[in-house]
C-alpha positions as CSV (number, residue, x, y, z in Angstrom):
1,X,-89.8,-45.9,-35.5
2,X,-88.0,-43.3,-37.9
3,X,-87.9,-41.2,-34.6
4,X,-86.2,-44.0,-32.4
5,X,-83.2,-44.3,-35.6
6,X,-82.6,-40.9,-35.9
7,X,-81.8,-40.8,-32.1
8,X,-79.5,-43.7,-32.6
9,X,-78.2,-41.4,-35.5
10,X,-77.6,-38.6,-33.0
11,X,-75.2,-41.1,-30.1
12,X,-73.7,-42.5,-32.8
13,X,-72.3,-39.4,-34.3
14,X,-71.5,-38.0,-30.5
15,X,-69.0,-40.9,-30.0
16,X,-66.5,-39.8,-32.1
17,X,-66.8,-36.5,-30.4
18,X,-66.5,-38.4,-27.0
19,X,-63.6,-40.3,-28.2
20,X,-61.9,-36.7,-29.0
21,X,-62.8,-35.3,-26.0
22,X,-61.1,-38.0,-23.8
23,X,-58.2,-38.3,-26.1
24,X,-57.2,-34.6,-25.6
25,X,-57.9,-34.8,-22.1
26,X,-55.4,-37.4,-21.7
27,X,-52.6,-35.6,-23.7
28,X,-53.3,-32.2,-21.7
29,X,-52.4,-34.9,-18.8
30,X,-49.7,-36.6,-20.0
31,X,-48.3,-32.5,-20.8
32,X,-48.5,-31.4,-17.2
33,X,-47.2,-34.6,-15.7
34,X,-43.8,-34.3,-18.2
35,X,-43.5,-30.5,-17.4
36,X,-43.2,-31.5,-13.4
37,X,-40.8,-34.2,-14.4
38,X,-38.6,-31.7,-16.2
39,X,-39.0,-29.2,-13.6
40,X,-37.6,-32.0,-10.6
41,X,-35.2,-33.2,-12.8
42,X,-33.8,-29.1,-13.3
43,X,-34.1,-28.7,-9.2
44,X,-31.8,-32.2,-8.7
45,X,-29.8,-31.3,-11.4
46,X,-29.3,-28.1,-10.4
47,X,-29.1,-27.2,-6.7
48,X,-29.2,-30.8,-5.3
49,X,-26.8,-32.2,-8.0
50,X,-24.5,-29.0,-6.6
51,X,-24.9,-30.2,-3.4
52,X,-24.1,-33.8,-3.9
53,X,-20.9,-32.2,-5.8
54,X,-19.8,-30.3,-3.4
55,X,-20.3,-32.4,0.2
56,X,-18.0,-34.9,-2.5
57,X,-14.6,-35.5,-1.2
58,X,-13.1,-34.4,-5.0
59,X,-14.8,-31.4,-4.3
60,X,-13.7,-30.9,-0.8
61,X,-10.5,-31.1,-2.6
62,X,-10.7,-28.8,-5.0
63,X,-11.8,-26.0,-2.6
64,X,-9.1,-26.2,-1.0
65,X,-6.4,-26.0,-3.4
66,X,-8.0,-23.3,-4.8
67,X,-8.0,-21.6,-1.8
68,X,-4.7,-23.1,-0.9
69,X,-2.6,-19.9,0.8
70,X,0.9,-21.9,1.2
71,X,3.4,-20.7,-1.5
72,X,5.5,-23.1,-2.7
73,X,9.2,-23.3,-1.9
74,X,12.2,-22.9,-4.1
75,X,15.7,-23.5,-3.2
76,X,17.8,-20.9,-5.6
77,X,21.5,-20.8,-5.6
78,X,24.1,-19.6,-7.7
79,X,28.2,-20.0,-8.2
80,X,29.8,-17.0,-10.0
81,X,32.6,-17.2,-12.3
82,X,33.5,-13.9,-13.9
83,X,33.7,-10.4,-13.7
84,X,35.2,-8.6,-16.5
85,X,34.0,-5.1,-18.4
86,X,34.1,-2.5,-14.7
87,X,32.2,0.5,-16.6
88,X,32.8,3.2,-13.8
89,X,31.8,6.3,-15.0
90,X,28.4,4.3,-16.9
91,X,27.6,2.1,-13.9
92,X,27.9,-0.9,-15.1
93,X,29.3,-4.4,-14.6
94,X,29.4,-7.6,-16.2
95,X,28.9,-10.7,-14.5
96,X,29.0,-14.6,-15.9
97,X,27.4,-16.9,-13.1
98,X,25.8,-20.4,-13.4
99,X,22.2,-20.3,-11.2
100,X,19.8,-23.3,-10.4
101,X,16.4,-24.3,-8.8
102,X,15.4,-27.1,-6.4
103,X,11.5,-27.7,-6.8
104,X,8.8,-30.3,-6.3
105,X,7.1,-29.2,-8.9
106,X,7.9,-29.5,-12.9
107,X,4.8,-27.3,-14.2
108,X,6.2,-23.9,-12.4
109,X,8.5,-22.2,-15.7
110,X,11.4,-21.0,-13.6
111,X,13.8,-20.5,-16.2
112,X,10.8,-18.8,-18.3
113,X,10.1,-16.8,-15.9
114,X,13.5,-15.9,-14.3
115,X,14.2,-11.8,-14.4
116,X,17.1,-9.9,-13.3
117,X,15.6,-6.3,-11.6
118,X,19.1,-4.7,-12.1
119,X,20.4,-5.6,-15.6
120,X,20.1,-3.8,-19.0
121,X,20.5,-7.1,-20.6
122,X,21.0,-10.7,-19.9
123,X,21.9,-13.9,-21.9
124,X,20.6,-17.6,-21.1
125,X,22.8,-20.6,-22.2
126,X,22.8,-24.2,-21.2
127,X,19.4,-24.5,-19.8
128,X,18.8,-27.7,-17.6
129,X,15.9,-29.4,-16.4
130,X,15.9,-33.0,-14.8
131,X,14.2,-34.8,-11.7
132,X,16.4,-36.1,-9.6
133,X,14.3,-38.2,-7.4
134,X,11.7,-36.4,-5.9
135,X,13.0,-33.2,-6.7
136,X,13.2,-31.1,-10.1
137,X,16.5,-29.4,-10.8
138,X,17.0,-26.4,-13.3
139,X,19.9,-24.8,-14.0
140,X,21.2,-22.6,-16.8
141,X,24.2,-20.4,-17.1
142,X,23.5,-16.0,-17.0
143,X,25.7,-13.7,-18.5
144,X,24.3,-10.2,-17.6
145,X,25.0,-6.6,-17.6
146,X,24.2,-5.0,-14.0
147,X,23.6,-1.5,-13.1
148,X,25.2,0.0,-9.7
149,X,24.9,2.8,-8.3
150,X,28.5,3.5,-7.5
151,X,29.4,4.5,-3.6
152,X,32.3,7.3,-4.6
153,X,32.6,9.5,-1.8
154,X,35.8,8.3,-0.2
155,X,36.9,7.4,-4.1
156,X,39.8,6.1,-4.0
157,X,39.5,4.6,-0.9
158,X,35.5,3.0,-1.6
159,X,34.1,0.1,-1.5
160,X,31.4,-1.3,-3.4
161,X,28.1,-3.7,-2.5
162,X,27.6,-5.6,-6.3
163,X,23.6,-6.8,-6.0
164,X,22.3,-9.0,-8.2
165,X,18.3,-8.9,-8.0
166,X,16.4,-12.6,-9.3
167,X,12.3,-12.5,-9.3
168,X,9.7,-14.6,-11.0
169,X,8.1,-11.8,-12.8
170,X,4.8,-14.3,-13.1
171,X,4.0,-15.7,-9.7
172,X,4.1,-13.6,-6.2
173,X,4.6,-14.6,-2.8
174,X,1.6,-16.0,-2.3
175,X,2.3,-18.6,-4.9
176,X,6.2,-19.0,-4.7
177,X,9.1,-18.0,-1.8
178,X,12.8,-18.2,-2.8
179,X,14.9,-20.4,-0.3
180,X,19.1,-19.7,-0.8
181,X,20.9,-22.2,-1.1
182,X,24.2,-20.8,0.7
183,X,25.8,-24.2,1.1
184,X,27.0,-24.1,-2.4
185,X,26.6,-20.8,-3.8
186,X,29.9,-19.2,-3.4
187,X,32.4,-17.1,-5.7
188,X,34.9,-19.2,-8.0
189,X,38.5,-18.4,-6.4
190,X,40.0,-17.8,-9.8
191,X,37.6,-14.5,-10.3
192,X,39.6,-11.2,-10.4
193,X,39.1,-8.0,-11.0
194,X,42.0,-5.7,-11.3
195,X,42.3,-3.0,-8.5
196,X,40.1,-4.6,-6.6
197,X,39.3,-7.3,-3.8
198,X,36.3,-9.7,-3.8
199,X,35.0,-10.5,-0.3
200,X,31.8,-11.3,1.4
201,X,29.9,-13.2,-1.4
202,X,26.0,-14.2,0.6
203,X,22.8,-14.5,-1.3
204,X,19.9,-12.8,0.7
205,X,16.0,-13.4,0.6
206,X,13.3,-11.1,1.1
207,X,10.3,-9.7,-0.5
208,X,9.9,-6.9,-2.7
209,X,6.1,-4.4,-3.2
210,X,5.5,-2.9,-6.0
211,X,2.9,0.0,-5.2
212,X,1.4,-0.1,-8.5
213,X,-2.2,-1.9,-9.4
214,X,-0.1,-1.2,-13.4
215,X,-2.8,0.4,-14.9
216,X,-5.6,-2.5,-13.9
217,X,-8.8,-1.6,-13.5
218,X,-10.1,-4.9,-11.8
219,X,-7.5,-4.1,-9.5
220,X,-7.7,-1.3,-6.4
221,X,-5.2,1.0,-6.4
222,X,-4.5,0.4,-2.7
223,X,-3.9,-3.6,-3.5
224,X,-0.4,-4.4,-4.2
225,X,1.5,-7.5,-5.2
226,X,4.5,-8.5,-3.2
227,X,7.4,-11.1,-5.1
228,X,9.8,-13.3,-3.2
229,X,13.6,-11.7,-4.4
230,X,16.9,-13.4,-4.2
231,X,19.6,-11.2,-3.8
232,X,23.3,-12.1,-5.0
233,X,25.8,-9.9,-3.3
234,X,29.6,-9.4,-2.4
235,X,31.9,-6.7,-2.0
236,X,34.0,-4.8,-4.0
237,X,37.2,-3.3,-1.9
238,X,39.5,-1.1,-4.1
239,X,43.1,-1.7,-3.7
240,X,43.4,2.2,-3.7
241,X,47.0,3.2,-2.0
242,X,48.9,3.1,-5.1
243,X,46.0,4.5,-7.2
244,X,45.6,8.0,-4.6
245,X,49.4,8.3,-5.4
246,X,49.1,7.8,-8.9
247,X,46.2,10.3,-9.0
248,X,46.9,13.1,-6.5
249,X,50.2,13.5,-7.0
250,X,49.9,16.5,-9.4
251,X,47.6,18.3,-6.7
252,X,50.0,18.2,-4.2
253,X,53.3,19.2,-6.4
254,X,50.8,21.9,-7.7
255,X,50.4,23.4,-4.0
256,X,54.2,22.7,-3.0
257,X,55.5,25.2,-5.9
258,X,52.9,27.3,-5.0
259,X,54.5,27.3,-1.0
260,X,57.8,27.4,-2.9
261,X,57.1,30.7,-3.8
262,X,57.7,32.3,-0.4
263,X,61.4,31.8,-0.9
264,X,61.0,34.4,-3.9
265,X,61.1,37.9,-3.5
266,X,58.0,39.6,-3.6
267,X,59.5,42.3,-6.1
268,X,60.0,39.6,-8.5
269,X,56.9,39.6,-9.9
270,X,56.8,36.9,-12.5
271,X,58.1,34.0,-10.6
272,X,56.3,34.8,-7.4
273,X,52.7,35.3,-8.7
274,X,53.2,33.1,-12.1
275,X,54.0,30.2,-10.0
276,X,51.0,30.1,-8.0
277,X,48.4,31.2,-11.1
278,X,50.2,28.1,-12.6
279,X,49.6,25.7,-9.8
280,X,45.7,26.8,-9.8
281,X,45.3,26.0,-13.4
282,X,47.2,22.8,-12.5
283,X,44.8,22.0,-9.5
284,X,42.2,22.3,-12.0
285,X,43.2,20.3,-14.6
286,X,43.7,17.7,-12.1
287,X,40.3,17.3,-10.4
288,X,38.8,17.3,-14.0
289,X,40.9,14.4,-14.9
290,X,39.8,12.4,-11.8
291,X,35.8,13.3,-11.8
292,X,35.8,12.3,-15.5
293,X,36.3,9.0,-14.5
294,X,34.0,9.1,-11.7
295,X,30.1,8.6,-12.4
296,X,28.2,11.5,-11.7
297,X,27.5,12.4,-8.4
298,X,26.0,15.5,-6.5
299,X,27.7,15.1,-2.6
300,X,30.9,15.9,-1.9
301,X,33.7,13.4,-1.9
302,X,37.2,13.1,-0.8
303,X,38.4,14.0,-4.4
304,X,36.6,17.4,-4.0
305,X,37.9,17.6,-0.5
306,X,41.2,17.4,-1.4
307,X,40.9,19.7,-4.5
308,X,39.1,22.9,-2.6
309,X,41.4,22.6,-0.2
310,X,44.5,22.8,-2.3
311,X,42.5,25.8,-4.2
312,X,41.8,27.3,-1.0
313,X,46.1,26.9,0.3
314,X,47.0,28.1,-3.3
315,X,45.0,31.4,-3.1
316,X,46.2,32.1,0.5
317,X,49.9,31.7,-0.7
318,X,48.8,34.6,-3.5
319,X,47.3,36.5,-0.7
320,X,50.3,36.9,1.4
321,X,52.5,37.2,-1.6
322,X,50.4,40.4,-2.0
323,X,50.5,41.2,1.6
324,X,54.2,40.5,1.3
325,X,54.3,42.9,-1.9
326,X,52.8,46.2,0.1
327,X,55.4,45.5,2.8
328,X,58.5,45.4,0.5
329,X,57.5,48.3,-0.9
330,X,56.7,50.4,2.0
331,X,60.6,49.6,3.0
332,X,59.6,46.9,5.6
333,X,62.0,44.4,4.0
334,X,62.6,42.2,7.5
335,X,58.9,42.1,8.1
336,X,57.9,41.0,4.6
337,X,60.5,38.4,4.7
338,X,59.6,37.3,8.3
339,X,55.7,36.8,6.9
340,X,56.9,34.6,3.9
341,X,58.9,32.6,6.0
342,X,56.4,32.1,8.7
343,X,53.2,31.4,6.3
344,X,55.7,28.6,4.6
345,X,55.6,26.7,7.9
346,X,52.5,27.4,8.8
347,X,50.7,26.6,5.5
348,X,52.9,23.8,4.8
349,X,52.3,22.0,8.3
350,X,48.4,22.8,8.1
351,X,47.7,22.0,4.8
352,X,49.7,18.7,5.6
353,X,47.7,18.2,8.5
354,X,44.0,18.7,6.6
355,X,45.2,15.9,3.8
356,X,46.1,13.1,6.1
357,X,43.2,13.8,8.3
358,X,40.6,13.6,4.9
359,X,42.6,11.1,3.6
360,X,42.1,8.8,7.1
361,X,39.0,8.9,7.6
362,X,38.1,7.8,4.2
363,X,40.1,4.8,4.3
């Protein structure tokens, strides 16, 4: 009998142990079923849930504005209204002119963004931006300070292109493409500009590369960025008849007193070579007066044309005075005055000749 309890005894204190068996089983259960869960929800979340997403229409969307490669459109025009402050020898010219924008969209910071390539400085004033039905107009008024490279060779007989170069500096042409506006973009018929005449105002569109990656190094060198340009231009004709006159007229008195001195005989010494020394320092003077108002330039223009030969007419007449000279003095007084009468015509007619032939083809 005391052996039958304490066997009771013994399943008795097993049950508990049973019990904690069975309970730990089930939570090791309960554990691995919750980790699959987690794992399927992570798979649909992730991958499937991306899938879903992207066979969406919204997402179909997306991808393709993103990969949207249309640039938008923008119709730019311009109406100028003043020229004033012709800086010749520096390059330079200022120019007042109202500019505006015809968009679809309102988020694209034109007037931000708007740069002028070619200026040293530029003022904004009377910005505008209003929709005007479907379309977004912005205008604003420029006042800038252009640099040209001045076209001098047949100075004063040139004629000048004036370009004005417009960019968005933030989006390329892949994102934006100027359209001109040349119905009514013109010049304002009151501009003027003395000594000159405006003609051929047109605004003209075309892209510009810049063959630098800037310093980038997510960028390859070799990958360059293109930007839609808008190009104001118009022509600059120089009312330059009176102005050669005005200019040259030295230069040629300077070589006609040098001629003169053929009529003076070669034994007078003074007159007949002091005249001509005289005319070469006068030449001189005179093509330093003109150049300094001239921008630099390296190629040789009508102004230096004309100068060399002048030089060239007034050494010759100081030649034969010489030649002249030797002839006097060696008692061949007919044949000395025969040679200064002679070269007088002959220079005179020549170097006569050598101007107007310069002088028309420049103009």
């Amino acid at each position: 009998m005391k052996k039958l309890y304490s066997r009771k005894r013994i399943y008795i204190s097993l049950i508990p142990l049973a019990a904690f068996f069975v309970l730990a089983a089930g939570a090791l259960w309960q554990n691995k079923t919750e980790n699959v869960q987690r794992k399927d929800s992570a798979v649909f979340n992730g991958s499937s849930l991306k899938e879903v997403k992207k066979d969406s229409p919204e997402s179909e969307m997306t991808d393709e504005d993103e990969n949207s490669t249309v640039p938008d459109t923008v119709k730019i025009g311009a109406y100028l209204f003043s020229l004033y402050d012709m800086d010749f020898p520096g390059n330079k010219l200022n120019v007042d002119f109202y500019l505006w924008y015809n968009t679809k969209k309102d988020s694209m910071s034109l007037l931000e963004n708007l740069e002028i390539i070619n200026s040293t400085e530029i003022n904004k004033s009377y910005e505008m931006n209003e929709k005007r039905g479907d379309i977004y107009f912005h205008s604003v008024r420029i006042s800038t300070q252009i640099k040209e490279q001045w076209e001098v060779n047949n100075f004063p007989f040139d004629k000048q292109l004036i370009e004005i170069k417009i960019e968005d500096f933030d989006k390329d042409n892949t994102k934006m493409v100027f359209v001109a506006d040349t119905a009514a973009s013109k010049i304002d018929k009151d501009v003027h500009l003395d000594g000159w005449k405006i003609k051929d105002f047109d605004i003209k569109i075309d892209d510009h590369t810049y063959e630098t990656n800037y310093g980038d190094p997510d960028i390859p060198l070799d990958e360059y960025s293109s930007f839609s340009r808008a190009t104001l231009q118009f022509t600059l004709e120089r009312e330059g008849k009176g102005l050669f006159f005005k200019l040259f007229i030295g230069l040629f008195i300077s070589v006609l007193i040098s001629l003169l001195t053929f009529f003076v005989n070669p034994l007078d010494l003074d007159p007949r070579f002091g005249l001509s020394v005289g005319a070469i320092f006068a030449a001189i003077a005179s093509q330093y007066v003109i150049t300094s108002t001239l921008p630099q330039n390296e190629s040789l223009t009508l102004v230096d044309i004309l100068h060399d030969v002048s030089f060239i007419f007034i050494f010759l007449c100081i030649l034969v005075s010489t030649i002249s000279l030797h002839y006097m003095k060696a008692g061949k007084e007919l044949f000395s005055r025969k040679l200064d009468r002679y070269s007088f015509f002959i220079f005179a007619i020549l170097y006569l000749v050598l101007i107007f032939y310069f002088v028309g083809k420049a103009i």
